[in-house]
Structure formats: C-alpha cells, structure tokens
Residue frames relative to the residue before (quaternion, step in Angstrom):
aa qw qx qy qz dx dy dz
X 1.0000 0.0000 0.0000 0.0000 0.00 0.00 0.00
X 0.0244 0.8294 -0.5578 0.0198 3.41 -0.79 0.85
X 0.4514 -0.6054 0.4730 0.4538 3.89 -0.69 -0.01
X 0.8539 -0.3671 0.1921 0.3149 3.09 -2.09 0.82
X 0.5978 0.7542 -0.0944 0.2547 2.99 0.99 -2.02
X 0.7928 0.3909 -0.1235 0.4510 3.18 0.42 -1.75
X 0.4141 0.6870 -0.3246 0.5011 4.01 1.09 0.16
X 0.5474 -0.7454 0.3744 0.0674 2.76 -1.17 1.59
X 0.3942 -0.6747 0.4728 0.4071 3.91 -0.22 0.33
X 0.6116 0.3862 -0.2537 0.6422 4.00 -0.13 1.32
X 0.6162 0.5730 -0.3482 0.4131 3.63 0.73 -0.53
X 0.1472 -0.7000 0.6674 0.2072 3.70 -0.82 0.86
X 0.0215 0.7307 -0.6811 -0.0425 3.74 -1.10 0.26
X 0.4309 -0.6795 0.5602 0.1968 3.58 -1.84 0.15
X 0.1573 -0.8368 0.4611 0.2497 3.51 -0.14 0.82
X 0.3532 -0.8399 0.4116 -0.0190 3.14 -1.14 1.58
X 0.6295 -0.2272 -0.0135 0.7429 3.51 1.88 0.22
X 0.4305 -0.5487 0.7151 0.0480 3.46 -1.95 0.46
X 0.1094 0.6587 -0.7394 0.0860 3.65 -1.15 0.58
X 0.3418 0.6164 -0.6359 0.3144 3.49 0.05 0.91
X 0.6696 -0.3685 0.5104 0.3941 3.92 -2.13 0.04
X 0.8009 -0.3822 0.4288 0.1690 3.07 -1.92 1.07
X 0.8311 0.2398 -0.2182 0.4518 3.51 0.93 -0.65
X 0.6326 0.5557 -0.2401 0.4831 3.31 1.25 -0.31
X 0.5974 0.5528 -0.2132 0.5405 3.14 1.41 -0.46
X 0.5938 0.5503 -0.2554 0.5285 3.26 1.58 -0.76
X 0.7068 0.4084 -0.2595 0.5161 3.30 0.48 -1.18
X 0.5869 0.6122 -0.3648 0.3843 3.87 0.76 -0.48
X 0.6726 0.3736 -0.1837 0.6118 3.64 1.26 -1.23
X 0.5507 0.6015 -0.4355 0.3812 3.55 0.53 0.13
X 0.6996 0.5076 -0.1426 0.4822 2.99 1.25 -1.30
X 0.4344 -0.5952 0.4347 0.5178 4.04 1.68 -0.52
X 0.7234 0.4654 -0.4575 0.2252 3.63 0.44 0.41
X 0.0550 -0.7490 0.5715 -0.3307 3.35 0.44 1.79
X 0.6626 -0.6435 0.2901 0.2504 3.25 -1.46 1.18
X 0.5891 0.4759 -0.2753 0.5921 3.75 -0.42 0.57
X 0.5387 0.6301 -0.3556 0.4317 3.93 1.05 -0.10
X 0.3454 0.7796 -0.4148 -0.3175 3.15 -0.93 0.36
X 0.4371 -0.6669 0.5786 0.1716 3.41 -1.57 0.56
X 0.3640 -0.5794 0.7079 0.1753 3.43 -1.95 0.97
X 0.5835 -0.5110 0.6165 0.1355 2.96 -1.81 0.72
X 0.1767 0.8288 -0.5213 -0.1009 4.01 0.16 0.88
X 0.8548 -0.0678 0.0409 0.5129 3.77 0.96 0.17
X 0.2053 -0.8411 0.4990 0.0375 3.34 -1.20 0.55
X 0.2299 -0.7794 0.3623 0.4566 3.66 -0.02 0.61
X 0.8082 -0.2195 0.3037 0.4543 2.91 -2.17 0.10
X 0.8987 0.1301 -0.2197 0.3566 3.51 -0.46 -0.94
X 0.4396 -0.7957 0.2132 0.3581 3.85 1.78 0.96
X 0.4654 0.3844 -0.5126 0.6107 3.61 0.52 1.36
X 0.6501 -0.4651 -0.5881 -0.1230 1.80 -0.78 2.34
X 0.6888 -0.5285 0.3753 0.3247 3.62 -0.89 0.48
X 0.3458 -0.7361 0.5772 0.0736 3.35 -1.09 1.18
X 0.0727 -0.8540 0.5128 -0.0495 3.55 -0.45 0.88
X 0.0589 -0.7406 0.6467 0.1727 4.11 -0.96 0.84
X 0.0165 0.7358 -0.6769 -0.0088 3.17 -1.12 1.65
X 0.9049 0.3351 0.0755 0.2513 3.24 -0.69 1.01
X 0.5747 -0.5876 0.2222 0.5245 2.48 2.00 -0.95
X 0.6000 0.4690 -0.0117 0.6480 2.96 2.22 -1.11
X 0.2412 -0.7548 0.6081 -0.0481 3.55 -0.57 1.52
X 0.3466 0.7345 -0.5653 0.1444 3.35 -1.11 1.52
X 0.5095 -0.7797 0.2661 0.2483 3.38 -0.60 0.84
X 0.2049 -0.8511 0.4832 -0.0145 3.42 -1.10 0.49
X 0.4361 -0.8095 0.3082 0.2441 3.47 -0.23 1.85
X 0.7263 -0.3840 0.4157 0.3903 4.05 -1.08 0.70
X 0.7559 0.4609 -0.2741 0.3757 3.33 0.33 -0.89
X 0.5773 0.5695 -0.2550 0.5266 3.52 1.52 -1.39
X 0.7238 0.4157 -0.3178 0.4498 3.76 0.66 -1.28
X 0.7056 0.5327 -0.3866 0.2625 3.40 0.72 -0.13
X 0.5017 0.6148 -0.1605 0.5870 3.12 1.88 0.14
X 0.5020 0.5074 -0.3786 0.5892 3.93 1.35 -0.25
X 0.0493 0.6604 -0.7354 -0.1438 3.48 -1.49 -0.17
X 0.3092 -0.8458 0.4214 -0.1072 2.93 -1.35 1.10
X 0.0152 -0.8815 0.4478 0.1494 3.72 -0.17 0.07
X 0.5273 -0.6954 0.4582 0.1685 3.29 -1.19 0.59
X 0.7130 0.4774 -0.1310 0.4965 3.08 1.40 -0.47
X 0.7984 -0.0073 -0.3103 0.5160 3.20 -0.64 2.04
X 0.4418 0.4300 -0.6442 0.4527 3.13 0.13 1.48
C-alpha cells in the first residue's frame, strides 16, 4: 500500500482506503472514486501539484496534498 502521490503518470492502481474531511471525501465518492476503484495516473503538472486522474472514464485532477491522503495498491489491477 502506498499513497496516491508517489505513482507514476500511466500507472493504473486500486484505491485501498481514503483519510481525507467529510466534504472532500464526499465530493470524491460522488464523482466514483470510492475504495476498491481503479484509476490511471494520466498526468502531472510541470511543477507536480496537481495530478490528473481516469476515474471511470472521467479524468479530473487532484491537489498533492489530497493524494497524500489516498492509499493505494498495486496489486490487482
């Protein structure tokens, strides 16, 4: 298990828990990204805040601080 963050741009992974606020967490499962998901890594900016993400089908982006709060796994995807 590792955190959001540390993931290549291209990598698919499975998220394996969340520890984020009540509202961010809210708006996160709204969107299908909910533990047991998984998501690819489609880009990062230049100066690496923030991270591009395909959940679902639907690509949106998520700030350094947020990915450091996701854990993730490599295993089974």
């Amino acid at each position: 298990m590792t955190a959001l963050d540390s993931i290549c741009t291209g990598e698919s992974v499975r998220v394996v828990k969340i520890y984020l606020n009540d509202s961010m967490r809210g708006r996160l499962f709204d969107i299908g990204f909910t533990e047991g998901t998984e998501i690819t890594c489609v880009g990062k900016s230049p100066s690496g805040d923030p991270y591009a993400f395909l959940v679902r089908g639907s690509v949106f982006a998520l700030r350094k601080k947020d990915c450091k709060r996701i854990f993730v796994s490599r295993e089974g995807v």
